[in-house]
DRENDO-1510 file (C-alpha; in Angstrom, 1 decimal, always signed):
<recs>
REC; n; res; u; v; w
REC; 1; UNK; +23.7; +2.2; +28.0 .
REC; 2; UNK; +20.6; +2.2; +30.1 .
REC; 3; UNK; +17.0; +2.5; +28.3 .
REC; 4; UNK; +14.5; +1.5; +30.0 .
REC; 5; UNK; +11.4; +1.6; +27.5 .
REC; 6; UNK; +11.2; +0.4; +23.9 .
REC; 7; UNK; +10.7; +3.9; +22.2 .
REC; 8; UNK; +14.3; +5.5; +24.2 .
REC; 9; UNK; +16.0; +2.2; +22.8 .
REC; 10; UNK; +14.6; +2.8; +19.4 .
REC; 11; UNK; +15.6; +6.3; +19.2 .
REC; 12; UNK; +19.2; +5.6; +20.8 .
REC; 13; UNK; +19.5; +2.5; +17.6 .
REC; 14; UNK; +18.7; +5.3; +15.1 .
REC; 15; UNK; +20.6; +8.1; +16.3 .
REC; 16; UNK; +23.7; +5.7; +16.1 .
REC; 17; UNK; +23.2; +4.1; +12.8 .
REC; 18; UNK; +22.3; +8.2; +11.7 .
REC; 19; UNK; +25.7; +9.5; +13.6 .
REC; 20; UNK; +27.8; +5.8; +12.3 .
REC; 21; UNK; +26.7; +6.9; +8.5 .
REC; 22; UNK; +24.5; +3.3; +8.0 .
REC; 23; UNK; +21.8; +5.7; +7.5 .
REC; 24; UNK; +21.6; +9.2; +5.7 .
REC; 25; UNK; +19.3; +11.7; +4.9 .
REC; 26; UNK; +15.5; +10.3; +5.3 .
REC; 27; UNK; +16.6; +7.0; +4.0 .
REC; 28; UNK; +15.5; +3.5; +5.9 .
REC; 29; UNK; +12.9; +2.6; +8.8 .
REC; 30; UNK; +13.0; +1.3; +12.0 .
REC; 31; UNK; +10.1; +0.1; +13.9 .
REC; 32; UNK; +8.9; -2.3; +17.4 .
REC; 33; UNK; +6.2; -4.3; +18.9 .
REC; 34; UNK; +4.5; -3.2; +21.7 .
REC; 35; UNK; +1.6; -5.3; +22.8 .
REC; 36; UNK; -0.8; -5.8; +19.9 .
REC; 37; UNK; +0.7; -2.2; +18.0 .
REC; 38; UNK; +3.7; -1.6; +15.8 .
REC; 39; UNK; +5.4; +2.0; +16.3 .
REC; 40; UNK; +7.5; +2.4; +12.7 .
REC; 41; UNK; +9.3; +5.1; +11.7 .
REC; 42; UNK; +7.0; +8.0; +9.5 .
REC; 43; UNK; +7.4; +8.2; +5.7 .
REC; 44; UNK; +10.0; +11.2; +5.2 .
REC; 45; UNK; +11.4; +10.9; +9.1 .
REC; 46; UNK; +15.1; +11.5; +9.8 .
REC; 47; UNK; +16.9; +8.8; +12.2 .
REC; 48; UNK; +19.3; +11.7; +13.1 .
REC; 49; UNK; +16.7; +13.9; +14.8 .
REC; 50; UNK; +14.2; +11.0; +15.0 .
REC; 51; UNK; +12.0; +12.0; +18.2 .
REC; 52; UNK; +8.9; +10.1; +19.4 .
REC; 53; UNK; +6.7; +12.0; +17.4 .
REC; 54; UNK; +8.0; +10.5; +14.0 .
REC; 55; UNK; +6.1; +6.9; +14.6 .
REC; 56; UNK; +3.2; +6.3; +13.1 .
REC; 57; UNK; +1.3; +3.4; +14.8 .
REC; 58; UNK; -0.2; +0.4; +13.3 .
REC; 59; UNK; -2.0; -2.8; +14.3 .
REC; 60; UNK; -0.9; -6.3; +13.6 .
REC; 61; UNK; -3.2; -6.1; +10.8 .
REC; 62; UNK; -1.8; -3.6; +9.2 .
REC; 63; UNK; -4.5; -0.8; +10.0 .
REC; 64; UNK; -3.1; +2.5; +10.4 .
REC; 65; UNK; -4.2; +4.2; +13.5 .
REC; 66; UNK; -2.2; +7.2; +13.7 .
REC; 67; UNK; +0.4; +9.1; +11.3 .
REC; 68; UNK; +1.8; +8.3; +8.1 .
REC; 69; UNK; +4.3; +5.1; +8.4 .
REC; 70; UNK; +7.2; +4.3; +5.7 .
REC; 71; UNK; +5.9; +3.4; +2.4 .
REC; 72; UNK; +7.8; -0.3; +3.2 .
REC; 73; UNK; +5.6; -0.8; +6.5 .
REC; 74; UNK; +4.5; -4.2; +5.1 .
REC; 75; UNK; +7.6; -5.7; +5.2 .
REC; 76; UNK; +7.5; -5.0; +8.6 .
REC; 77; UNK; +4.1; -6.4; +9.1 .
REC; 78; UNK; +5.4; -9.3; +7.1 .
REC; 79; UNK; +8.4; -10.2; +9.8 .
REC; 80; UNK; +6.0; -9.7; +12.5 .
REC; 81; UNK; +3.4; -12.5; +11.6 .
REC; 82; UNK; +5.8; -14.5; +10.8 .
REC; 83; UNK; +7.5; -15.5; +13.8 .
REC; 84; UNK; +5.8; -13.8; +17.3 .
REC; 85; UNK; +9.5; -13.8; +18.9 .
REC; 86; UNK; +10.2; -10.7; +16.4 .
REC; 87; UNK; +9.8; -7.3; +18.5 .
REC; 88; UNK; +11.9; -4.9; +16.5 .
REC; 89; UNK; +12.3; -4.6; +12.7 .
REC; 90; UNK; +14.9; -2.4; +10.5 .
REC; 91; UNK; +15.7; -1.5; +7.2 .
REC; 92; UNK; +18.6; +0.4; +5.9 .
REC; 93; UNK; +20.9; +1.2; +2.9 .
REC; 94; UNK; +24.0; +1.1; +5.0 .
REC; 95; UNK; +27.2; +1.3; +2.6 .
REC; 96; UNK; +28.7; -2.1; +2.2 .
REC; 97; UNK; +26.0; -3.7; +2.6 .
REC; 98; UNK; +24.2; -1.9; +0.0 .
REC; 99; UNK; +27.3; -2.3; -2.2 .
REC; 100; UNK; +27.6; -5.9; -1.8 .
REC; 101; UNK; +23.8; -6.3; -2.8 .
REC; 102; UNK; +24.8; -4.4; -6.2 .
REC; 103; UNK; +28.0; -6.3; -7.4 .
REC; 104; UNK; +26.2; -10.3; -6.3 .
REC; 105; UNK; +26.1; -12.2; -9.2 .
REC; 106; UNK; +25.9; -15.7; -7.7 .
REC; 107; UNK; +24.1; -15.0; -4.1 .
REC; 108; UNK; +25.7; -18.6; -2.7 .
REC; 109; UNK; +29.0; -17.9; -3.2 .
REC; 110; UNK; +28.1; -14.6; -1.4 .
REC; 111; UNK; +26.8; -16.1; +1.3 .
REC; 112; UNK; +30.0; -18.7; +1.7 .
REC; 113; UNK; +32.0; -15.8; +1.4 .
REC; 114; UNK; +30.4; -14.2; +3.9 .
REC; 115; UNK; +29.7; -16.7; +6.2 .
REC; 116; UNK; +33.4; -17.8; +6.3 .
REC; 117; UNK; +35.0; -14.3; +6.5 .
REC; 118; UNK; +34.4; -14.2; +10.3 .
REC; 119; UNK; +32.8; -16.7; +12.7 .
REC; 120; UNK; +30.7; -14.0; +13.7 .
REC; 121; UNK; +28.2; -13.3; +11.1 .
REC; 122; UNK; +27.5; -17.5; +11.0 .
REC; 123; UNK; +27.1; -17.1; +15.0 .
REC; 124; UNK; +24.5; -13.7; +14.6 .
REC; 125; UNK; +22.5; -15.5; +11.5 .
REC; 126; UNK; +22.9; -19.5; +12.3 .
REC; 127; UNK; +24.4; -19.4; +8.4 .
REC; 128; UNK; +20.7; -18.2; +7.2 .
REC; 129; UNK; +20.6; -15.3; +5.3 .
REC; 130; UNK; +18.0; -14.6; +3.0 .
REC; 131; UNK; +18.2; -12.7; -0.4 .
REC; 132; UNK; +15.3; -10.4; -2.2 .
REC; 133; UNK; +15.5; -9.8; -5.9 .
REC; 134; UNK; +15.5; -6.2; -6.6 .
REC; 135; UNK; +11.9; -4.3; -7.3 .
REC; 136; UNK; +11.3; -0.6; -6.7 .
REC; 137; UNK; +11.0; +0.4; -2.9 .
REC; 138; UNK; +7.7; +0.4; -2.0 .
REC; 139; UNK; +6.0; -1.4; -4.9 .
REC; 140; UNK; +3.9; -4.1; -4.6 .
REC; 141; UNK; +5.8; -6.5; -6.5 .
REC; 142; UNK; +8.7; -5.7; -3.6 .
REC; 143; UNK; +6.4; -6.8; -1.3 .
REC; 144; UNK; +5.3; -10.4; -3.1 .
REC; 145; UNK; +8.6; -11.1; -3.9 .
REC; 146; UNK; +10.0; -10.6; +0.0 .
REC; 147; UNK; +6.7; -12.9; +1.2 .
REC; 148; UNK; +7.9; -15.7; -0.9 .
REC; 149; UNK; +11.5; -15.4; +0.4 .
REC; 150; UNK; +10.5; -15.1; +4.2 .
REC; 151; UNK; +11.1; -18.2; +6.9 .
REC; 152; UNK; +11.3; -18.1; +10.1 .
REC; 153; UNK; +15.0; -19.4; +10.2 .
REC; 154; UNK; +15.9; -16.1; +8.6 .
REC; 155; UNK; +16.1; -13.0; +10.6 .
REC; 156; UNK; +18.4; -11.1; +8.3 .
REC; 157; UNK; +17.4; -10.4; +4.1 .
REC; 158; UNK; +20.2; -9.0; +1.6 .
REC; 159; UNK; +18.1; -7.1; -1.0 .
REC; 160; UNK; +19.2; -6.6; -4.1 .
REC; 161; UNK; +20.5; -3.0; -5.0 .
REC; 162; UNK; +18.5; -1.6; -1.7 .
REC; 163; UNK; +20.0; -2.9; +1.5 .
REC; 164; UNK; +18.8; -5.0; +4.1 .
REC; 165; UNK; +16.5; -5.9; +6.6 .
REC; 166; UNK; +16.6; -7.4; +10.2 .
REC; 167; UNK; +14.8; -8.2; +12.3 .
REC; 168; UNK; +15.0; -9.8; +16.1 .
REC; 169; UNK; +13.7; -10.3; +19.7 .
REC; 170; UNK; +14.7; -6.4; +20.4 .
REC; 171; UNK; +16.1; -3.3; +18.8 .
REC; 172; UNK; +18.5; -3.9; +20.3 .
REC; 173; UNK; +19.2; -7.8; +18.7 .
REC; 174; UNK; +18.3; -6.1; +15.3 .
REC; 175; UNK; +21.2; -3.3; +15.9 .
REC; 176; UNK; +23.4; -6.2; +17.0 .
REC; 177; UNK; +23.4; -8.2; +13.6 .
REC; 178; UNK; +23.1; -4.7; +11.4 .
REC; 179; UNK; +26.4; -3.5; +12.5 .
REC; 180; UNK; +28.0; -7.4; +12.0 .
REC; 181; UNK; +26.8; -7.2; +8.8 .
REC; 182; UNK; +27.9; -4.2; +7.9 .
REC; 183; UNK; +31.1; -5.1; +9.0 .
REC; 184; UNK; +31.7; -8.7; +7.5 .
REC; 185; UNK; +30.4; -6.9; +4.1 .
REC; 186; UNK; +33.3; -4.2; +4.4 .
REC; 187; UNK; +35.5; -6.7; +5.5 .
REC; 188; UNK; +34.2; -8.9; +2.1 .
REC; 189; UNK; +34.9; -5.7; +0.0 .
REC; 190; UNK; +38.2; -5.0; +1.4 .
REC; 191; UNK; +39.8; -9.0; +0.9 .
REC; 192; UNK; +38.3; -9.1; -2.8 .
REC; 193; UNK; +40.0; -6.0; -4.2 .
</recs>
């Protein structure tokens, strides 16, 4: 695959996860950095016919200048101050991930679970994944409770009963560790059965 600008590679990362079943209906956002805006996904868009048109743009700050972006937008916000290398952000409820967020009891035996399963999730995450207890998408207490868990070691968040996040130097980075997650927590589900 060739894209050459941010928005083709954006749209090619959500048609994928839509036609790979990591993303259904109008569930999850996606979003990138270019220059001092954020493009993110609009509240209510589809990533299976996501177009161009369904970004609402913000600044760094967290104005809205155009459209109506995903009730989560400040997590996305959040990721971006923190660490200047992040250029892409995504959220979604993909399957097993999903599932794995919904049966953790103790989240570090999770993660050494996980993180032994395959090398490859330990190589993607350099063994740092971060976990957000479960509040109601969108709500403000959602929003405190992923501040206090960001770091900028931590480019990958399990949240409880709702998913995950990523995000990375590219959408195409953030793609990258979504689908190895979604595989080592499949592979997780299958050896524990």
């Amino acid at each position: 695959m060739c894209k050459n600008t941010k928005m083709e590679q954006t749209l090619w990362v959500a048609h994928t996860l839509f036609d790979q079943g990591m993303v259904t209906g109008c569930t999850g956002n996606i979003s990138f950095k270019q220059e001092d805006k954020i493009y993110i996904s609009k509240s209510g868009s589809c990533f299976g016919n996501l177009t161009n048109e369904d970004f609402a743009i913000l600044d760094i700050h967290g104005e809205i200048l155009e459209g109506k972006p995903s009730k989560e937008y400040p997590l996305h916000l959040y990721l971006y101050r923190l660490n200047e290398c992040n250029q892409a952000v995504l959220h979604t409820h993909s399957f097993y991930s999903t599932l794995l967020t919904c049966q953790a009891r103790q989240k570090e035996e999770l993660f050494k679970d996980l993180l032994i399963t395959t090398p490859y999730l330990s190589i993607k995450t350099k063994n740092h994944i971060g976990w957000v207890p479960y509040f109601a998408p969108g709500s403000q207490e959602l929003f405190e409770s992923f501040m206090t868990q960001m770091n900028e070691k931590t480019n990958l968040y399990l949240m409880e009963r709702h998913g995950l996040i990523v995000s990375g130097s590219s959408v195409m980075n953030v793609f990258d560790l979504i689908s190895e997650m979604e595989t080592s927590a499949h592979l997780h589900y299958c050896l524990n059965q």
